[in-house]
Every structure is written in C-alpha cells, then in structure tokens.
C-alpha positions in Angstrom: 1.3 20.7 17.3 0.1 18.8 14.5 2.1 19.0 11.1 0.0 17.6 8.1 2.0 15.9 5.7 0.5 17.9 3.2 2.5 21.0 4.4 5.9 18.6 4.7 5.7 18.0 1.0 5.0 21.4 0.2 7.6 23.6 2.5 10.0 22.2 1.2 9.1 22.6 -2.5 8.1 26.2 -1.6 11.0 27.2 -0.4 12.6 25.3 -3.5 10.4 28.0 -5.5 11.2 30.7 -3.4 15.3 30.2 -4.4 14.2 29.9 -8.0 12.6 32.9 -7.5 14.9 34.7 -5.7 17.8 33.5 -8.7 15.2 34.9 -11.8 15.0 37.5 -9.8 18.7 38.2 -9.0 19.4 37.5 -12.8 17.0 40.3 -14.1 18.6 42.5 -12.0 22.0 41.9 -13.4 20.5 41.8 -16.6 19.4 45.1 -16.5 22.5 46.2 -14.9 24.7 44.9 -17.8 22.6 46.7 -20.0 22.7 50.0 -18.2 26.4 49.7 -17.7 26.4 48.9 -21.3 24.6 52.2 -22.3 27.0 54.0 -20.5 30.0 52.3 -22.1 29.0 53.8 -25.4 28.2 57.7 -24.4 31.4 56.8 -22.7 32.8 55.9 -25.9 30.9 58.5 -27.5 33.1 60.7 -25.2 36.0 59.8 -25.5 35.9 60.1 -29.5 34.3 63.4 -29.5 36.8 64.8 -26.9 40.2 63.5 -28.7 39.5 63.3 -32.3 38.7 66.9 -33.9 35.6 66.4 -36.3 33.9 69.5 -38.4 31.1 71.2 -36.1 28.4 71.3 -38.4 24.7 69.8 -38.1 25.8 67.0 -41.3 28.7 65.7 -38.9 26.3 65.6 -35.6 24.3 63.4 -37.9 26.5 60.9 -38.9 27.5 60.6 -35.4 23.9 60.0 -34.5 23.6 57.2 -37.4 26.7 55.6 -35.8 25.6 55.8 -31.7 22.4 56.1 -31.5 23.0 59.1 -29.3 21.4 63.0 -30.3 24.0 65.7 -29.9 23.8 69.5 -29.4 26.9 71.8 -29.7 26.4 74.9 -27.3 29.2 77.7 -26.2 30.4 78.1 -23.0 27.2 79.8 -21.8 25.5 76.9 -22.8 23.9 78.6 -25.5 23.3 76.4 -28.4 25.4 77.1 -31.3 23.8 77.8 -35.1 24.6 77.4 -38.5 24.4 80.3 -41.0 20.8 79.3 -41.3 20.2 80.1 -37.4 19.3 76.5 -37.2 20.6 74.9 -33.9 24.1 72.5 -34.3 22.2 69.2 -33.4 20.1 66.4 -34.2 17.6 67.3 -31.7 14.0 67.8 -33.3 13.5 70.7 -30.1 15.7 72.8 -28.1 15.7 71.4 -24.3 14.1 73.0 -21.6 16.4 72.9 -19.5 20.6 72.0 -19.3 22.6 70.4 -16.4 25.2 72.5 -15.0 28.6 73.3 -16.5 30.0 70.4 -15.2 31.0 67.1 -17.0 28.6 64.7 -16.4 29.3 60.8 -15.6 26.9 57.8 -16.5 23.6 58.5 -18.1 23.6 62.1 -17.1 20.4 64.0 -16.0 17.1 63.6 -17.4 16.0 66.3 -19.5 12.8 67.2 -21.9 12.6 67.8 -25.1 9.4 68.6 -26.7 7.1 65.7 -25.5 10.3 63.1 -25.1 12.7 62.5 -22.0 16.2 62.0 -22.5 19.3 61.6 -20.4 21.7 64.1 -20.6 25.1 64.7 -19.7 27.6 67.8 -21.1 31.5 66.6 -22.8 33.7 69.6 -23.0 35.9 70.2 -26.2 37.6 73.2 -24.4 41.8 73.0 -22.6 39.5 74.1 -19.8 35.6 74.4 -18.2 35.8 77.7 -18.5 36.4 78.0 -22.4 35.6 76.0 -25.2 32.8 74.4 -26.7 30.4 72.5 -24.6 29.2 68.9 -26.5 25.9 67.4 -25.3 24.8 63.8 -24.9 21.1 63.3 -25.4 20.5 59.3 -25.0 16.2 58.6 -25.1 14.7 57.2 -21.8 12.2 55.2 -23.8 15.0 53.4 -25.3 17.1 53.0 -22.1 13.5 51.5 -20.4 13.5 49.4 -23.5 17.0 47.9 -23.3 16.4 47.1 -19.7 12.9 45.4 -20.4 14.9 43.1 -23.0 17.4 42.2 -20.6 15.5 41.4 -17.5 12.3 39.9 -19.6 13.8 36.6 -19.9 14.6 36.3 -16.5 11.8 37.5 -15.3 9.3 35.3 -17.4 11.5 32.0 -16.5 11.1 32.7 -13.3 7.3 33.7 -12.9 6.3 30.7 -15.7 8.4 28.2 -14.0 7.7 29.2 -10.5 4.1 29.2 -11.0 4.3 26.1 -12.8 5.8 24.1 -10.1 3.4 25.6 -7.3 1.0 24.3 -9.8 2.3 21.1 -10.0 3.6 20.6 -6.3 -0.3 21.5 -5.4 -1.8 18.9 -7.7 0.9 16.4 -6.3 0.8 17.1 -2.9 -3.7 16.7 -3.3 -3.5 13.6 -4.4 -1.1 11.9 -2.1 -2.7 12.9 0.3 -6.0 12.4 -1.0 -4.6 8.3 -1.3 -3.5 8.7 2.4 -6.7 9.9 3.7 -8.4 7.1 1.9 -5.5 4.8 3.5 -6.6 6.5 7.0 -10.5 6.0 6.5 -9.7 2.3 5.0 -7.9 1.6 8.7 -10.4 2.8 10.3 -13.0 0.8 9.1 -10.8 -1.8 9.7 -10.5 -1.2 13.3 -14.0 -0.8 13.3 -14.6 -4.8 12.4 -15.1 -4.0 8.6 -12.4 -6.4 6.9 -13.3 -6.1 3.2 -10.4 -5.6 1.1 -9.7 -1.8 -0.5 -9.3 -0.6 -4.2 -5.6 -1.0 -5.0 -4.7 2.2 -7.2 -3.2 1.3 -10.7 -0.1 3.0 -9.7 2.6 0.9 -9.5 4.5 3.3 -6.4 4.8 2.7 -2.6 0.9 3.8 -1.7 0.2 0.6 -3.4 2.4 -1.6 -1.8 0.9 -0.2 1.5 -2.7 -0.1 0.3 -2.3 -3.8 -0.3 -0.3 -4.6 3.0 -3.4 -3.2 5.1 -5.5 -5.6 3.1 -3.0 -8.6 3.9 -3.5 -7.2 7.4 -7.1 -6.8 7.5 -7.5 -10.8 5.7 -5.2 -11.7 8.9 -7.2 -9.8 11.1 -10.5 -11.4 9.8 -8.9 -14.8 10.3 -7.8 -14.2 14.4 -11.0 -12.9 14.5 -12.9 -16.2 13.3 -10.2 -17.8 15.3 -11.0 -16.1 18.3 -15.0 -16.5 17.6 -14.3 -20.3 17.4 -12.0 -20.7 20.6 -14.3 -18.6 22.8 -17.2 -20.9 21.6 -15.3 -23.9 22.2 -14.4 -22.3 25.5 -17.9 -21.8 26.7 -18.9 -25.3 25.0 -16.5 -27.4 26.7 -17.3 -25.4 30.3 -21.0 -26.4 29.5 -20.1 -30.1 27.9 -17.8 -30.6 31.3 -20.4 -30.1 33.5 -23.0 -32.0 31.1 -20.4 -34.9 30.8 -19.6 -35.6 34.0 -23.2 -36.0 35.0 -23.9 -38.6 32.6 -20.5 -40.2 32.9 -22.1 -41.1 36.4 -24.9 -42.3 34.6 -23.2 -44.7 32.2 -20.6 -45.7 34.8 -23.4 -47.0 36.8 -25.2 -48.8 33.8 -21.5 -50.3 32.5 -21.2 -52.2 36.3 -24.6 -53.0 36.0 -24.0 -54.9 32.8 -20.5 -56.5 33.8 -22.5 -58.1 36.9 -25.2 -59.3 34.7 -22.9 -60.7 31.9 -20.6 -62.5 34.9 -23.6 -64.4 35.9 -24.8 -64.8 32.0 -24.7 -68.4 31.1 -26.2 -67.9 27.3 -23.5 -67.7 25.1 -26.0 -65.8 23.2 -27.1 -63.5 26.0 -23.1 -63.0 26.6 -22.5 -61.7 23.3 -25.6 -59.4 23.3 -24.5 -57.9 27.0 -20.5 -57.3 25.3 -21.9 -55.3 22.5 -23.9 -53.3 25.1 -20.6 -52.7 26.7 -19.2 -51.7 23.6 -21.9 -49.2 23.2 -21.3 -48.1 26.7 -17.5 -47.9 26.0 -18.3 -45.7 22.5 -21.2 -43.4 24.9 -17.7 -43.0 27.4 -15.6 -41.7 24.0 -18.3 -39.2 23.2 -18.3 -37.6 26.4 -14.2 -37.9 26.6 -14.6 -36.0 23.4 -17.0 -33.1 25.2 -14.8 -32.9 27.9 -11.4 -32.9 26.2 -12.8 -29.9 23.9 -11.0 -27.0 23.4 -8.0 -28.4 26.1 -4.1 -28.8 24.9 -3.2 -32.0 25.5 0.3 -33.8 25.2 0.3 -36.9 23.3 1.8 -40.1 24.7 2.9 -41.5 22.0 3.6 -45.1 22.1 3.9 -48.2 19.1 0.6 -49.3 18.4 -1.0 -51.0 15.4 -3.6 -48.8 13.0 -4.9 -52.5 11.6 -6.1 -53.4 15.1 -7.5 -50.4 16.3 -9.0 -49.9 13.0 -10.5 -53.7 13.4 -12.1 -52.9 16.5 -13.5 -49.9 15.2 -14.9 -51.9 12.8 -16.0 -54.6 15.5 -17.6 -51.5 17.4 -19.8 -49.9 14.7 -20.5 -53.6 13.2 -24.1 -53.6 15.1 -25.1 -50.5 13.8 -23.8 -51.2 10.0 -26.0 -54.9 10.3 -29.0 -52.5 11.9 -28.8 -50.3 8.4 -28.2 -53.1 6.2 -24.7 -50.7 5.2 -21.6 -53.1 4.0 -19.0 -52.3 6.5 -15.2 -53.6 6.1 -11.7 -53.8 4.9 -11.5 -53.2 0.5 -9.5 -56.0 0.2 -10.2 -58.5 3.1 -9.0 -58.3 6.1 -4.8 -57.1 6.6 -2.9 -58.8 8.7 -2.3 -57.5 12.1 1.5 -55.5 12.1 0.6 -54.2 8.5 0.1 -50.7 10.4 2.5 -50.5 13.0 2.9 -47.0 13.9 4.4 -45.0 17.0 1.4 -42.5 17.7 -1.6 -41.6 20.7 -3.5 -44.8 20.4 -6.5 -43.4 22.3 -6.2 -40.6 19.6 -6.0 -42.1 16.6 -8.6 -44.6 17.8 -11.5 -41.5 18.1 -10.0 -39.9 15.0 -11.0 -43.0 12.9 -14.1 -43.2 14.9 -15.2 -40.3 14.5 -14.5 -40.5 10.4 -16.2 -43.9 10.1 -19.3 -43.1 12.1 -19.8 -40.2 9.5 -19.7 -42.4 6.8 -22.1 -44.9 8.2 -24.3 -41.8 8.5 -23.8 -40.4 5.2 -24.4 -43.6 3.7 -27.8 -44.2 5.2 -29.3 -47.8 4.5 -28.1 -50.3 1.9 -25.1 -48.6 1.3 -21.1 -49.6 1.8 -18.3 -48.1 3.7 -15.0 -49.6 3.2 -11.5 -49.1 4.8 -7.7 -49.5 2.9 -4.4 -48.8 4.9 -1.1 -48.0 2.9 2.4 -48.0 4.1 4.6 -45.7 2.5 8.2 -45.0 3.9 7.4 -41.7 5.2 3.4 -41.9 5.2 1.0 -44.3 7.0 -2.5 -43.7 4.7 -5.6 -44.8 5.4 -8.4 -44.1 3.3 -12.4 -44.4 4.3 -14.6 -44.6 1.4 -18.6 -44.7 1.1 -21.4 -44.2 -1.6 -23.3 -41.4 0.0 -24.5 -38.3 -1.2 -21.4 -36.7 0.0 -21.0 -33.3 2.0 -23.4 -30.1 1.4 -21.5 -27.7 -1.2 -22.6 -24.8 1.3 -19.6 -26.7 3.3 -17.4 -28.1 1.0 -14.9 -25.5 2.1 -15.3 -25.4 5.8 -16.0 -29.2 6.4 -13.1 -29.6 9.2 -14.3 -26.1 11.0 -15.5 -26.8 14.5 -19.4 -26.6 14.3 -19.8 -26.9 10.6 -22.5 -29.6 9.6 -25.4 -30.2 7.6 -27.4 -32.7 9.9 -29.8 -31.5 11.9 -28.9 -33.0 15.3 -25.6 -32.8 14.2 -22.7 -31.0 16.4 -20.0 -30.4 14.0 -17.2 -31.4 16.2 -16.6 -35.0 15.3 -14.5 -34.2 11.4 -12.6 -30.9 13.9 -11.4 -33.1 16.2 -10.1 -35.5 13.6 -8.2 -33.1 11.8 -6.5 -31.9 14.8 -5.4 -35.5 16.1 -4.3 -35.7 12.6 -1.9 -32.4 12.6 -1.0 -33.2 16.0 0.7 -36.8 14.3 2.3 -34.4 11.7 -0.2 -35.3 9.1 -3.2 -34.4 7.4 -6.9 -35.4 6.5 -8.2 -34.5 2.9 -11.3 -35.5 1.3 -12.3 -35.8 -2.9 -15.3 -37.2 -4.5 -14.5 -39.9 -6.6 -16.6 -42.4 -8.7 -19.9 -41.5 -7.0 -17.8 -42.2 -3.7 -16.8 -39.8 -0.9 -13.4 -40.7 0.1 -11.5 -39.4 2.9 -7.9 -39.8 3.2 -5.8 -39.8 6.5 -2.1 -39.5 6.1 0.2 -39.8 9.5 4.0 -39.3 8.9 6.0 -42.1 10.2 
C-alpha cells in the first residue's frame, strides 16, 4: 500500500491539531463550568445570608439585595402565594408575577427555569421558616440570558484559540506540505529524465535547506553519469575500432613484413653507399608503417609496462633521425633548441617502446601542423622529480572547436586524420605517472611532456 509522503507530513500535524483541539475544547468546558459553579456560589451565598441574618421584608430591602447580587427576589407565604405590601403590590423586584413556582421544596444549584413575562429565569425557593411547613418562602430568580452570557465569556476564549489556531496550522501544514512535495515531484521528474539519457543540470531552489543539497547532488550525479556515458561511447568505439584495425593490421603487417625482407636482401647486396643509405631510410619508413599498425592493434588493450633504464635523448634522436626525410621533403627545420644534448642527459627508467611512439606520435603532429618552411624544435629538462620534454612549432596551432578535447580519442581537425595519435600519447604519459599539456606561446604551439622520475 502506497503511503504518499504528503500524508506522512500531514498525520502527524493533524493529529497535532486534533490534541489542540481537543485541549480548547476541554478548556471551554471547564470554563463554563467554573462559571456555572460560580453562579451558584453566589445564590448560594445569597442563601445563606437571607436564611441567617433577619432583614425587614419590604420591596425597598428586596431591592437593595438585588443591587448587591444581581439576583430578583419574591417573598411568598407558605402557600406560595406572593406576599404584598399595603399597596397590594407584590414583595419583589420582579417586573411580572411568574407563571409558574417549583415545588415546596428547597432547591439546590440554579434551580428550575421559570417565565416571567417574556424573560426565563432560574428559580429555586430558600425557606425563612424553623420548618417547610411554616414560614416564609424566599425566591431566587437568577436571568438565563445572563447565565448564557457568563458561560459565552468563559468558554469564548478557549473556543476562538482553538478554532483560529487550529485552522491556522491546517492552513499552514497544507501550504507546507504542497510545496515540499511540489519540490519532490520536481526532484522525481528531474530523475527521471535523467534515467531517460537527459543529463542537463536542474534549477537549484534559492532555499538554503536539505531539498537543495539533494537537488544539487542528482546534478553531481547526472554530470557523472554524462561522463561514464561518454566514457562508455568512447571504449565501445575503441572496442569495435581495434576488432576492425586487428584484422586490417595484421593483413598489411604481412604486406610490409614481406616488403621489409625484400629491402634487407637488396641492401645486403647494395654496393652504392648512396643506394645503401637510400634502402635504410626505406627501412625506417617500413619500421615507422610497423609502429602505426602496433598502434591499431594495441588500441583499446591494457597493457603492463616493462619498464627498464633507457635514455629519452636517444630515442628522441632517432626520432629525429626517422622523421628527418620527411622534415627535408617540407623544407620544415627539424631539431634539438640548443644543439644536440649529450647522450645520458635523459636517463630515465620507463617503457622504451612507449615513450618512443608517444614522442612520435607528438612530433609527427607538429611536422604536420607546421606544413612547409616552417620549424619544429625539441628541449629536454631534468628536474629532480620531473623529466620534461617540450616540442615546439610555428603552426597555426589546434582548431578552437578542440581546444578542449584535443587528447580525446578521435578528436581532430584534418581531414584524413584519425584522432588517435595525441590519445595514445596522453595515456603512455599517465601510465609513467605524468602528464602532457599544451599552451600557445609566441606564435608557437608548444607541447609539454612531463614523466616523474
């Protein structure tokens, strides 16, 4: 059975009103029974003072009486006849003779209600006699209207607390209860959406309180969610690139396997020392063709890194050695900033085969971005906890479309390009404990390569 939350909040405050209720109520109704009981003190009073204190029986003493209680009086005899003055007027302060009398009993409390011309009074009989049988008969006339009036006074305040406050807080627990859970159904749609794929962020309400704290925790979640889900996007195409690229690879590994023997024979039998050095730089083209496909077919694959001492000066020389044919080809300045640096400047303990297509792949892009006539130029740094190399060259530098997403896996602005090459260097890079950044400085694109030592 489903319990809204709505109805949590408010059972409980209901039932809150209900006691508050129930108390104005409860306190009315001792208010009006104080006042009742209070009425009945004084005809008690009344009474008593009539019954023990002789006092002349004449209509001028019934009227000071009155002025003193508040209470009519009528003198009758035994019979209950009412007694009169020499005037035949009636001993009392009664405007009317009553209709009726109770019985020739003493009465206790109010008395009974009797009428009197158009008014209702309560009535009850004191008797001055030794005896019920003889003597005079005193009766108590106390007005209903002012009895109903006493009561009302008592049990007003009470009553209006109660109704004003109790209506005030259903009032106010409705309005409350509305809008939280007007926020928590927009919380409940805002998830939904989210489940739904849509990870834009939500309104956070202006209320500092706990709704906001969780309105702006399902918009951390829903950022995190976007980012596994471009995560996700980029692994599975990685996935089904590097099932394709494996297959694609390994055909044309044949391929370039064949041509590399081909060339070893024919350099073997070379005799041109011209012809030689033509046929090695063909084999270094094979060798950088056999990186490319490595590349494809280590994509997307965890590999452990055998890290070993090397030297970053020498493999960043034969880089240089490698791509030297193309640089001449482009007429692009290609080399170290300062000369060449000794070898040992950069010895490192790293993945030589990875750091070697890291700064491949970096320096090839340069070459590119640089286009003809232009320079690329390498500088190595050794800090005592960093290794830094930086790459610098005069090109245009990268697209501001993406500036932001330049070492994402398929991000590039060349036409035939593949995006892969600046995504695989950043990873050898974290996987050495460092990082690759990249700035535009002096109308140069530099890229720096920091490896922790």
């Amino acid at each position: 059975m489903r319990f809204s939350i709505r109805y949590q909040i408010l059972l409980p405050l209901f039932l809150l009103i209900l006691g508050v209720v129930g108390i104005g109520a409860w306190s009315a109704w001792s208010s009006a029974a104080r006042a009742k009981a209070q009425i009945q003190e004084q005809m008690d009073a009344v009474a008593d003072t009539v019954r023990n204190v002789t006092f002349p029986r004449n209509r001028q003493s019934l009227r000071l009486m009155k002025s003193l209680s508040g209470v009519d009086f009528l003198l009758c005899d035994p019979k209950l006849d009412p007694l009169r003055d020499d005037r035949g007027r009636p001993l009392g302060t009664l405007d009317a003779l009553p209709e009726d009398l109770p019985a020739h009993s003493e009465e206790q409390g109010l008395g009974m209600p009797v009428r009197v011309g158009d008014d209702v009074f309560f009535c009850r009989a004191v008797h001055l006699g030794p005896d019920l049988s003889s003597g005079l008969v005193l009766f108590q006339f106390y007005p209903e209207e002012r009895y109903r009036d006493a009561v009302w006074q008592a049990i007003r305040p009470g009553l209006v607390l109660g109704f004003v406050g109790g209506l005030a807080s259903v009032v106010l627990t409705i309005a409350v209860s509305q809008r939280l859970t007007r926020r928590i159904q927009q919380l409940e749609r805002r998830t939904r959406l989210i489940a739904a794929g849509d990870f834009s962020p939500m309104p956070v309400p202006n209320r500092n309180d706990e709704l906001r704290d969780l309105a702006g925790s399902v918009n951390e979640m829903a950022q995190q969610l976007s980012r596994y889900q471009e995560t996700m996007q980029v692994t599975e195409r990685l996935r089904l690139l590097g099932q394709v690229s494996g297959g694609l690879a390994h055909q044309l590994r044949n391929g370039v396997a064949g041509a590399r023997l081909a060339v070893q024979l024919h350099a073997r039998d070379c005799a041109d020392a011209a012809d030689a050095e033509t046929l090695q730089v063909a084999l270094r083209q094979l060798s950088l063709v056999e990186l490319h496909l490595k590349r494809f077919l280590d994509l997307g694959k965890a590999s452990e890194l055998r890290k070993a001492p090397c030297d970053v000066v020498a493999i960043l020389n034969d880089i240089l050695t490698l791509l030297a044919p193309q640089a001449r080809h482009a007429h692009t300045n290609l080399g170290w900033k300062n000369g060449d640096i000794p070898i040992g400047t950069g010895a490192y303990v790293g993945a030589a085969e990875h750091l070697n297509h890291m700064f491949l792949n970096i320096l090839t892009n340069a070459l590119e971005a640089v286009g003809g006539g232009g320079t690329v130029q390498v500088s190595l740094e050794a800090t005592p906890s960093h290794l830094i190399a930086e790459i610098a060259d005069t090109g245009p530098g990268p697209d501001p479309a993406l500036a932001d997403r330049l070492f994402e896996p398929f991000a590039t602005g060349k036409p035939e390009g593949v995006g892969l090459g600046l995504a695989v260097a950043q990873q050898v890079a974290l996987a050495h404990g460092g990082n690759i950044a990249w700035r535009r400085e002096e109308g140069r694109t530099v890229f720096r390569v920091e490896l922790v030592v």
